[in-house]
Backbone as CSV, one residue per row, in Angstrom:
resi,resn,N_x,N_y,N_z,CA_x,CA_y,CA_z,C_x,C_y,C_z
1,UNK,57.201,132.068,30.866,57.399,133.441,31.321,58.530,134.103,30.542
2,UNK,58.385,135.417,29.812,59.403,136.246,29.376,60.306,137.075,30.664
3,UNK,61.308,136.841,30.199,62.294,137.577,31.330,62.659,139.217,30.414
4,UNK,62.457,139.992,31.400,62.338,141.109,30.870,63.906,141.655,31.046
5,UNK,64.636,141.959,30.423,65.942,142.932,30.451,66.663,143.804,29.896
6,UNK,67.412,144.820,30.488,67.769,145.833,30.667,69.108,146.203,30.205
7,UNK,69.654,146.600,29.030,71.015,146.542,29.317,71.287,147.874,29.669
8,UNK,72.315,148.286,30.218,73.002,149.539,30.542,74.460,149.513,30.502
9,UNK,75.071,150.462,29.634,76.428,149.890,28.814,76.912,151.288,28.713
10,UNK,77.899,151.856,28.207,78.453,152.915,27.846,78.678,152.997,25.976
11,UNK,78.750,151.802,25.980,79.205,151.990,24.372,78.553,151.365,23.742
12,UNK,77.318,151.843,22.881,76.486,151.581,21.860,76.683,150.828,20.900
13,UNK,77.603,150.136,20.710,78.188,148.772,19.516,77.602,147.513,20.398
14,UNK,78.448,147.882,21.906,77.956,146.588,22.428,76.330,145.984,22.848
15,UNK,75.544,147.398,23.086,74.364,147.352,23.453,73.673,146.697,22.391
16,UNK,74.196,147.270,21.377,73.194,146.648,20.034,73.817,145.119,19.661
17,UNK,75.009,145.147,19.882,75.473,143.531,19.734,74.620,142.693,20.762
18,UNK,74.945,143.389,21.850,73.990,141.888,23.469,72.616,142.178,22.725
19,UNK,71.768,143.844,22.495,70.483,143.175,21.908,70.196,141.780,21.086
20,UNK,70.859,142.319,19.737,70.869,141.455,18.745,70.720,139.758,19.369
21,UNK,71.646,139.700,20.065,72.252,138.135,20.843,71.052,137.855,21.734
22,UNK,70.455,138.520,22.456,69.212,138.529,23.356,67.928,138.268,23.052
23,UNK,67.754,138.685,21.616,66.725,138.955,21.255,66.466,137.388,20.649
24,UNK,67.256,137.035,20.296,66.934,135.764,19.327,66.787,134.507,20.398
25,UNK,66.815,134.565,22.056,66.960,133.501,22.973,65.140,133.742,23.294
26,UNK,64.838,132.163,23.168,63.824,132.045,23.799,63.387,132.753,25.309
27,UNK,61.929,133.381,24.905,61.648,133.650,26.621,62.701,134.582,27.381
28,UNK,63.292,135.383,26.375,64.094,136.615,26.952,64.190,137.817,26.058
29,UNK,63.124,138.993,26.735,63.258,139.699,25.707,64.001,141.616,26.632
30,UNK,64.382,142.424,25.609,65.306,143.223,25.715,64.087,144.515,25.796
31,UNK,63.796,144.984,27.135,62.901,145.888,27.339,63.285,147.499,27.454
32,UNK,65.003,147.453,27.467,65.386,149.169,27.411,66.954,148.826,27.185
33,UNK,67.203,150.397,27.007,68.756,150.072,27.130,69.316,151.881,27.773
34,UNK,70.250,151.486,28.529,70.970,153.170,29.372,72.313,153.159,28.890
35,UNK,73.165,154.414,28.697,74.600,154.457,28.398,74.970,155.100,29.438
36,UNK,74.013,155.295,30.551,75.280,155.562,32.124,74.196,155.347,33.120
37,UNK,74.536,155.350,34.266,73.919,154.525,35.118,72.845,155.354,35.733
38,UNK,72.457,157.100,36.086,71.682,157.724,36.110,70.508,156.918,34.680
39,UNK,70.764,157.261,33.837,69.632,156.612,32.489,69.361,155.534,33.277
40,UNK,70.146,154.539,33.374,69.508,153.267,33.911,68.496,153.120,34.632
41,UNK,68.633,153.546,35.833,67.711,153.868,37.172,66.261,154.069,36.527
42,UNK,66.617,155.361,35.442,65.014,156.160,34.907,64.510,154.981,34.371
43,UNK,65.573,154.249,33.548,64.940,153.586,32.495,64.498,152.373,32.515
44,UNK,64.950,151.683,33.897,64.205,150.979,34.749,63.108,151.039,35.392
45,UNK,63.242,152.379,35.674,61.537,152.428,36.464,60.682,152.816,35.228
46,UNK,60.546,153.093,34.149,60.005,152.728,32.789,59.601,151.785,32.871
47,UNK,60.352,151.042,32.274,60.333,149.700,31.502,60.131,148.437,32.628
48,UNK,60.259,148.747,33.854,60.488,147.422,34.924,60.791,146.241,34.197
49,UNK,61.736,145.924,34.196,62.792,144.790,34.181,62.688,143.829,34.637
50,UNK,63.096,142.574,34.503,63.580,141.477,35.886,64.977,141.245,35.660
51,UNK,65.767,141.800,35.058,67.178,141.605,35.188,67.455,143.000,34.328
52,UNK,68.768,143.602,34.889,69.700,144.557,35.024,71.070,143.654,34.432
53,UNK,71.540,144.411,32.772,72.569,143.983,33.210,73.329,145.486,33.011
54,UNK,74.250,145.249,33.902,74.746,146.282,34.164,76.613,146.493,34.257
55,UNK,77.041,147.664,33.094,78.608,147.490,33.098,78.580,148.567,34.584
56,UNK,80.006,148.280,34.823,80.377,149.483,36.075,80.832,150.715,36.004
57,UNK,81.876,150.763,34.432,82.568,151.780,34.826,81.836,152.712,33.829
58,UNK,80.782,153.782,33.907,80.299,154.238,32.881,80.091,156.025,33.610
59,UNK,79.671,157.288,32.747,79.427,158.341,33.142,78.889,158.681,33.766
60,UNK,78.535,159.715,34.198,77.193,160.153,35.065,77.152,160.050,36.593
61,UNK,76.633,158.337,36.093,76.516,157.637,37.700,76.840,156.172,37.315
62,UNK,78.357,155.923,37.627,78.737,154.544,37.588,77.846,153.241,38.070
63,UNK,77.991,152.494,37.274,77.152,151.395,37.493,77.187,150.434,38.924
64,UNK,78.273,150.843,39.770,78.007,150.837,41.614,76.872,151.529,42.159
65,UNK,77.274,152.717,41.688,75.719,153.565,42.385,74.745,153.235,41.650
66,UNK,74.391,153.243,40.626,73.391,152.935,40.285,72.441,151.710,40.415
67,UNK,72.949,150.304,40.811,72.702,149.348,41.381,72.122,149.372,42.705
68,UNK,73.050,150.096,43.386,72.364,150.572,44.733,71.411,151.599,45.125
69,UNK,71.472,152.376,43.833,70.112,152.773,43.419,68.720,152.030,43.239
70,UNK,69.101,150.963,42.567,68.320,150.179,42.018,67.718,149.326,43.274
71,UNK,68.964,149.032,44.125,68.335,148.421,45.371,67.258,149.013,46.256
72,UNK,67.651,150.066,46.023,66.801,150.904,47.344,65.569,150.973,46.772
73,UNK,65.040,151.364,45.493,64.229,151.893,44.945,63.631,151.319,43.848
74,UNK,64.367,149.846,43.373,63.648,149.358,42.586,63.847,147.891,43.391
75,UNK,63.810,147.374,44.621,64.196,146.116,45.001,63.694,144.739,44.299
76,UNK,63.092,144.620,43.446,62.728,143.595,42.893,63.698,143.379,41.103
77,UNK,64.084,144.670,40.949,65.074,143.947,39.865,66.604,143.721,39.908
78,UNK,66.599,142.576,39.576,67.574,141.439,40.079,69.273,142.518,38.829
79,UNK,70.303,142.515,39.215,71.638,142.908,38.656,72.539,142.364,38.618
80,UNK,72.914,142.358,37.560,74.151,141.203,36.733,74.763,142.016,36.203
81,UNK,76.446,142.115,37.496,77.263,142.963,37.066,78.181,142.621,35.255
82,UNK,77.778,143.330,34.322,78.903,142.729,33.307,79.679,143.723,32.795
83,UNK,81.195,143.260,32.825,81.845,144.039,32.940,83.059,143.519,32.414
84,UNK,84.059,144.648,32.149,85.736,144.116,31.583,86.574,143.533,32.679
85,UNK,86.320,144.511,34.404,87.093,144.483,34.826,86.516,143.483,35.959
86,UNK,87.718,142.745,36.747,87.625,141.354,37.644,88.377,141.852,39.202
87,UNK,89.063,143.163,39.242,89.536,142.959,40.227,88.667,143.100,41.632
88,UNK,89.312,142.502,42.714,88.758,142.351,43.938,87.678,143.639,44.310
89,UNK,88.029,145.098,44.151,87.935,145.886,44.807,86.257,146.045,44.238
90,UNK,86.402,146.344,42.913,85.057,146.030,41.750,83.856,145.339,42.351
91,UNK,84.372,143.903,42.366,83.574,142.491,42.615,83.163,142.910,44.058
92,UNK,83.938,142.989,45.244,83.294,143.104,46.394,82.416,144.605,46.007
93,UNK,82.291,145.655,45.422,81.749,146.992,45.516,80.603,146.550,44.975
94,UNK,80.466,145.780,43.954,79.457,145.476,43.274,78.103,144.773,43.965
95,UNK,78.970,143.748,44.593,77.998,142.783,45.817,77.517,143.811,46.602
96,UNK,78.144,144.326,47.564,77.609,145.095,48.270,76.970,146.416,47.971
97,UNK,76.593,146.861,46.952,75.489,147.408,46.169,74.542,147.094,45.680
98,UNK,74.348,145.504,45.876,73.167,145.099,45.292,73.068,143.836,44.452
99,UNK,73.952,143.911,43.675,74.259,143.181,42.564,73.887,141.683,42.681
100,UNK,73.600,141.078,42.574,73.292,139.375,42.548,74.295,138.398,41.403
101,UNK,74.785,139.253,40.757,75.904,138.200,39.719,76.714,139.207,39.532
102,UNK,78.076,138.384,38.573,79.229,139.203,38.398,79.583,138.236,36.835
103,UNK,79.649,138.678,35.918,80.076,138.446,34.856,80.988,139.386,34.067
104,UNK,82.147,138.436,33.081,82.809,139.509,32.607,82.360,139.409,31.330
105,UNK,82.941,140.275,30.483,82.360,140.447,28.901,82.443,139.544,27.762
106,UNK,83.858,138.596,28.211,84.214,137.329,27.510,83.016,136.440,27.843
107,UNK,82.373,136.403,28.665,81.874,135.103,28.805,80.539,134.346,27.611
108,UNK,80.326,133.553,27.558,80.020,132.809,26.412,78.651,133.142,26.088
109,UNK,77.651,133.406,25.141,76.112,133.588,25.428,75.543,132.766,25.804
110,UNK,75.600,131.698,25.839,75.120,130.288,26.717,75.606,130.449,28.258
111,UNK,76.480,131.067,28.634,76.470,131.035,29.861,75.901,132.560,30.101
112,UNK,75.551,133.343,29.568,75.181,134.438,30.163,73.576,134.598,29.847
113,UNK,73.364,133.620,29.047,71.770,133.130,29.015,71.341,132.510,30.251
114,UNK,72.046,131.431,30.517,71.623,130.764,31.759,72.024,131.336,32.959
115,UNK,73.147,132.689,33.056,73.001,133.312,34.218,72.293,134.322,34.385
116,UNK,70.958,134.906,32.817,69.926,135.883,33.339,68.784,135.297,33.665
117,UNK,68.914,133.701,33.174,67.012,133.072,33.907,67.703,132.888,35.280
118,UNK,69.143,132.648,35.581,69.548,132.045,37.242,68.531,133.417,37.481
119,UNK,69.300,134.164,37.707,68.762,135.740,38.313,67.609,135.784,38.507
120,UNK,67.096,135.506,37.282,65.780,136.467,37.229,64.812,134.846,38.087
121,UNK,65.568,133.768,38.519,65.012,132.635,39.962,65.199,133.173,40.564
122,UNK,66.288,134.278,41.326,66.428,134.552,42.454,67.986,133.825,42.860
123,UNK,68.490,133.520,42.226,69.730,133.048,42.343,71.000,134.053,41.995
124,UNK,71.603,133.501,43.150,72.937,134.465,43.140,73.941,133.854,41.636
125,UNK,74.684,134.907,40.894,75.580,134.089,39.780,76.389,135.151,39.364
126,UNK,78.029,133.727,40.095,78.974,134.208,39.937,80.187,133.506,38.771
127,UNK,81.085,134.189,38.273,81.921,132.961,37.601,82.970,132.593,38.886
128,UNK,83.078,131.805,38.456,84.244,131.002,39.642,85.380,131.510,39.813
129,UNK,85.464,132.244,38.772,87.434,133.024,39.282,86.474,134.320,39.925
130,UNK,85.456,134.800,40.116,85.225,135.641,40.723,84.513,135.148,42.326
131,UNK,83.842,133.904,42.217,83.750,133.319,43.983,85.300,133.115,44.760
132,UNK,86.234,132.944,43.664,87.635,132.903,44.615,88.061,134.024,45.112
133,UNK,87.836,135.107,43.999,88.368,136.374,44.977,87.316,137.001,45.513
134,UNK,86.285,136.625,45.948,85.159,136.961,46.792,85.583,135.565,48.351
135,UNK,85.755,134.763,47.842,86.306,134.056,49.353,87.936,133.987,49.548
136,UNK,88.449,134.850,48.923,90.118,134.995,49.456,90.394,135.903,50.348
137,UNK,88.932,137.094,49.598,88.820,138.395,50.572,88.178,138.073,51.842
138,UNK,87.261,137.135,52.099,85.961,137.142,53.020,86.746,136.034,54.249
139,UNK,87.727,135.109,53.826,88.223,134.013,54.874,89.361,134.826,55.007
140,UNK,89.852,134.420,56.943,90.726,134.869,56.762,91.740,133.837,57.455
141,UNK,93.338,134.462,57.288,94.426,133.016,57.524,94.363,133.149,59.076
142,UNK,93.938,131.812,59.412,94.361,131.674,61.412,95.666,132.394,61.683
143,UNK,95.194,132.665,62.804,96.742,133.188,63.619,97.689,132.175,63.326
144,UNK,99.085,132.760,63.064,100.153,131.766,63.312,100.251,130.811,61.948
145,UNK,99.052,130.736,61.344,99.370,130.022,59.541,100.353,130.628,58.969
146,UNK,101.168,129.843,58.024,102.016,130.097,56.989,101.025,130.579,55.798
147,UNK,101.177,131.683,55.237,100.215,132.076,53.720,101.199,131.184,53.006
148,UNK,100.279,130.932,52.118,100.483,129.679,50.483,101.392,131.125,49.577
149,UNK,102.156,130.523,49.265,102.720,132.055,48.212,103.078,130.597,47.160
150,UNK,102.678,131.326,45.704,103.081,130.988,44.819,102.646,131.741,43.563
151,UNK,103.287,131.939,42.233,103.030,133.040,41.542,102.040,132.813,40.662
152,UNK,100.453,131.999,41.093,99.417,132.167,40.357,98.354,133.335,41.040
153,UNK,97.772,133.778,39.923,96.426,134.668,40.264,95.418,133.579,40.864
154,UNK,94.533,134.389,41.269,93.102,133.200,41.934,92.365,132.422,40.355
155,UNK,92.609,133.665,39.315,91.864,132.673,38.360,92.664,131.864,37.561
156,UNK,94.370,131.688,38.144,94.979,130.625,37.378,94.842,129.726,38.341
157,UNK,94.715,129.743,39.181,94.842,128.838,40.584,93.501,127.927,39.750
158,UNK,92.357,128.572,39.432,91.265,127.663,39.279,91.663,126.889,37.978
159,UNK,92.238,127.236,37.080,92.230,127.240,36.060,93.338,125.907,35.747
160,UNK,94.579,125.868,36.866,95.528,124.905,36.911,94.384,123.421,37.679
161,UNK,93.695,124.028,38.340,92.710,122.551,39.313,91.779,122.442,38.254
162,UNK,91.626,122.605,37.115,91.260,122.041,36.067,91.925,121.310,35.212
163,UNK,93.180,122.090,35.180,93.651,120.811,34.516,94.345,119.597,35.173
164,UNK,94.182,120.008,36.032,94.784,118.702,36.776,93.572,117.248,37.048
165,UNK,92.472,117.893,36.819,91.421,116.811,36.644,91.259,116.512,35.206
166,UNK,92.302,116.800,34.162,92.452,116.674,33.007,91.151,117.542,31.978
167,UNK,90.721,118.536,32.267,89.806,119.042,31.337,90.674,119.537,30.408
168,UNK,89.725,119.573,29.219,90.077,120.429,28.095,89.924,121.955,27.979
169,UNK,90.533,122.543,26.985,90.510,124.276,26.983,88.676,124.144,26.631
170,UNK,88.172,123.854,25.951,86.863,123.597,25.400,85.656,123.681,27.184
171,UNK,86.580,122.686,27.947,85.891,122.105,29.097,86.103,123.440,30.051
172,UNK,87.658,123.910,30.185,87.506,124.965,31.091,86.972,126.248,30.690
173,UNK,87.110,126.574,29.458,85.953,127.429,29.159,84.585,127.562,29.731
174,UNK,83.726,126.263,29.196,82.656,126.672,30.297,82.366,126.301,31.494
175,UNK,83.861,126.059,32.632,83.463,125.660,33.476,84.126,127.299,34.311
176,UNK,84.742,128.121,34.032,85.060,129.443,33.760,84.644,130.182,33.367
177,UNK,83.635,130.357,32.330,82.878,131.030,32.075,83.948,132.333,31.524
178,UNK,84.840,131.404,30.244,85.441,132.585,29.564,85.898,131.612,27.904
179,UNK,86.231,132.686,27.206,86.483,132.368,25.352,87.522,131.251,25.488
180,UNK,87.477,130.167,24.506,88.957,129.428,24.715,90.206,129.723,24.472
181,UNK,89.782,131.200,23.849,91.447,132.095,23.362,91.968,132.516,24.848
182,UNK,90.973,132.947,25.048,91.124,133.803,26.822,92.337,132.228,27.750
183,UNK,91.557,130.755,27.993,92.451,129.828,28.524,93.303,129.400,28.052
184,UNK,93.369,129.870,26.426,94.540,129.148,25.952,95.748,130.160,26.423
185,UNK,95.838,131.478,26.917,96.530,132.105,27.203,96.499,132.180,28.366
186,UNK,95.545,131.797,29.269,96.328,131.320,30.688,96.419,130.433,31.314
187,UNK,96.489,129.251,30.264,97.434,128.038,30.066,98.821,128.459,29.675
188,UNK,99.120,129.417,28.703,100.408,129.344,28.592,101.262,130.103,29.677
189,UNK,100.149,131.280,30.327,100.814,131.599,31.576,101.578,130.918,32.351
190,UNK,100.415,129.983,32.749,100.270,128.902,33.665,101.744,128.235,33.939
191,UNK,101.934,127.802,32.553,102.901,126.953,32.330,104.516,128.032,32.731
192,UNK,104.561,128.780,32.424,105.662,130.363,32.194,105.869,130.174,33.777
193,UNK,104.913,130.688,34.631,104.780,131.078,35.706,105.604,129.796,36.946
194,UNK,104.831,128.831,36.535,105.228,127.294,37.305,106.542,127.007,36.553
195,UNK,107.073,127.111,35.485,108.273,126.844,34.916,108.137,125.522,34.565
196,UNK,106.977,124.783,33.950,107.249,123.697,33.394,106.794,124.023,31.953
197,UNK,107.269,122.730,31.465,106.755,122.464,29.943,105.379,122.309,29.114
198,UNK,104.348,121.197,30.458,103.099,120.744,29.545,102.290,120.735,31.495
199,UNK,101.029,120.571,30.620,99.862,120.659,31.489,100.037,119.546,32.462
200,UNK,100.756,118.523,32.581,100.497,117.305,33.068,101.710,117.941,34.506
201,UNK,102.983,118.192,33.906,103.901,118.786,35.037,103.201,120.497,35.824
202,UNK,102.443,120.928,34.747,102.147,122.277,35.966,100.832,121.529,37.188
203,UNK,100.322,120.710,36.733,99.740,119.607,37.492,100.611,119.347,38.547
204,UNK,101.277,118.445,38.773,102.494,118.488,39.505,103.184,119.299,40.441
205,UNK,103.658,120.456,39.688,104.018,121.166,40.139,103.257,122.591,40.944
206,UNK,101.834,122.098,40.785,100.892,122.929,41.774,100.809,122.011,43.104
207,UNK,100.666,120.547,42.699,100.502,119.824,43.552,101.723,120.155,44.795
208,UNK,102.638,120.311,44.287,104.228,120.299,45.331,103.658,121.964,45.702
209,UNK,103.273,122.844,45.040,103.164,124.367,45.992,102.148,123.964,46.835
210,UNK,101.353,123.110,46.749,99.846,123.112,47.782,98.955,123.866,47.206
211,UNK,98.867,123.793,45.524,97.545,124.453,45.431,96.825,123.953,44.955
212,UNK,96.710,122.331,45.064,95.879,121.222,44.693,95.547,120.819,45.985
């Protein structure tokens, strides 16, 4: 089966770059493309799709509404938010418009290959620094708990419980679903932030905050 998809982007370098990259993957081929999220909608009900990918922040009609456009009125094609931005407010707006994945723009074409056949199964696909701040927002602390304070983000938090099971930048890359330039720099965060020297003590020293 060919998986049919959609990109919808604002900036025409990248559209023709993900074509290019799309086009050459088995059993996935590139059936339209929108530069704001009104186009999309039309150009979906054109072309019917089985995957949407879709940036957010674009003209017209941002790629929130337009998803939930897409829900109402096109319910069978599946949306894979991709995008620059990660924060909470985004990621939850996105879900609850429709969306079935959340990807950012770093992420690898091997993983964003295998998260448009997930989709286009019917499978939800998220990267993992984005299920953390989708369950940091969604759980909440019992009455009377002490909150964990310590000065990592949710995606260094994941990123330190990797290395503490000793992966490599190579390994947390695709287990993150981001470039190894991207972890090699928040590894060195990592390290800044916790105030140690090497991967083995910010190990350690997550362990003593409780975020192992």
């Amino acid at each position: 089966m060919t998986i049919r998809v959609l990109l919808a982007d604002d900036q025409a370098l990248f559209r023709e770059a993900l074509t290019t990259l799309l086009e050459v993957q088995p059993g996935i081929q590139v059936v339209g493309e929108a530069a704001d999220g009104e186009e999309a909608v039309r150009a979906s009900a054109a072309a019917r799709p089985d995957v949407v990918l879709m940036d957010l922040r674009m003209p017209v009609l941002d790629g929130i509404a337009a998803t939930a456009r897409l829900r109402t009125e096109q319910p069978d094609v599946r949306v894979i938010a991709l995008t620059t931005f990660d924060d909470d407010e985004d990621v939850l707006a996105a879900l609850r418009a429709g969306a079935v994945g959340y990807l950012l723009k770093d992420v690898s074409a091997a993983r964003l290959v295998e998260a448009i056949v997930a989709a286009a199964r019917g499978e939800t696909v998220l990267q993992p620094s984005v299920v953390a701040q989708v369950v940091a927002r969604v759980v909440r602390i019992p009455a009377g708990a002490e909150p964990s304070t310590h000065p990592l983000s949710e995606r260094e938090v994941a990123l330190v419980r990797l290395l503490a099971d000793g992966r490599s930048n190579r390994e947390i890359a695709g287990a993150l679903y981001l470039a190894e330039g991207t972890v090699k720099n928040l590894v060195s965060s990592v390290l800044s932030k916790l105030e140690v020297r090497d991967r083995t003590q910010a190990a350690l020293r997550a362990r003593d905050l409780g975020i192992l």
